[in-house]
C-alpha positions as CSV (number, residue, x, y, z in Angstrom):
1,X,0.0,0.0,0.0
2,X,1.3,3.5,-0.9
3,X,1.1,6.1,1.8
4,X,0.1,9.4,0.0
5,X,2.0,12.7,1.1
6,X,1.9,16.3,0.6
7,X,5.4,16.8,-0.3
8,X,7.5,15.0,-2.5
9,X,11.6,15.2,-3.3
10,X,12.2,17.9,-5.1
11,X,9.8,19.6,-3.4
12,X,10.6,23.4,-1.9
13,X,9.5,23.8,2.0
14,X,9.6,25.5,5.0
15,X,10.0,24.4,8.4
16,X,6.7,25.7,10.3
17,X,7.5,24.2,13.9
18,X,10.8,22.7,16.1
19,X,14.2,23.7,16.4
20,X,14.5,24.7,12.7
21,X,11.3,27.0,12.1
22,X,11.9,29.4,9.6
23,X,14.2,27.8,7.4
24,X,13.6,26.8,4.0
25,X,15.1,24.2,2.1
26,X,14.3,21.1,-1.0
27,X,13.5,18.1,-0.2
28,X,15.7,15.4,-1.1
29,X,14.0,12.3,0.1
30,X,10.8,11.0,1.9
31,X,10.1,8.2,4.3
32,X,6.3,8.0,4.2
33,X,5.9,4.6,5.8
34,X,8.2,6.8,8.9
35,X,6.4,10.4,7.9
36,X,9.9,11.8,7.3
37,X,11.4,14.1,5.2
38,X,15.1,15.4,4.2
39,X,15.5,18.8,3.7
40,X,18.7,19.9,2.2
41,X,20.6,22.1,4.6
42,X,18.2,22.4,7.3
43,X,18.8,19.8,10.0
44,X,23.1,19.1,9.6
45,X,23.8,16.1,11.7
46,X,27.8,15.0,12.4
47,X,27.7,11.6,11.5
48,X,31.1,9.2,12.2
49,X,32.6,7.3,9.3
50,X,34.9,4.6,9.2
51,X,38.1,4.4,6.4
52,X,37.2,2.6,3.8
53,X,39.5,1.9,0.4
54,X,37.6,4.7,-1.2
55,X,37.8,7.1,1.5
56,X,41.1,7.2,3.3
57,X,40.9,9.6,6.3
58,X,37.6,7.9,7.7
59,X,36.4,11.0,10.0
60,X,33.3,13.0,10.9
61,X,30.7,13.8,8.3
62,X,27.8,16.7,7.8
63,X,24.7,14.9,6.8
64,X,21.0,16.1,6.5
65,X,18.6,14.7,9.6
66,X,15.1,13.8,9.1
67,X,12.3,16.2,9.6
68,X,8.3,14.8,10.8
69,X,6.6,15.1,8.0
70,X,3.7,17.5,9.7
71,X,6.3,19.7,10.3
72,X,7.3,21.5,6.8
73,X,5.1,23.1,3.9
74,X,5.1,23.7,0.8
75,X,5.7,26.9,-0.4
């Protein structure tokens, strides 16, 4: 079963409640089955990651955090 939301990657929004209200951003994925989004640049997480052949150093890495899904609208 599909789970129908009002946003969609690609998607411009705002943040309309929580710590980032106010900030605007494009969505670059959504979890509707865990009514979440990912909006670019809004939430930065620091995010561990181990060497690997490809990358080298290994280190600490900004990623995008999940936003609830009831929090952001189009605009």
């Amino acid at each position: 079963m599909k789970i129908k939301t009002h946003v969609k990657p690609g998607d411009e929004v705002k943040v309309i409640s929580g710590n980032h209200k106010g900030k605007q951003g494009t969505v670059t994925s959504v979890n509707a089955a865990k009514q979440q989004v990912i909006v670019e640049g809004v939430r930065k997480m620091k995010k561990a990651i181990r060497r690997t052949e490809e990358n080298q150093d290994g280190g600490i890495e900004e990623v995008d955090g999940p936003i609830h899904i009831s929090n952001v609208k189009k605009v």
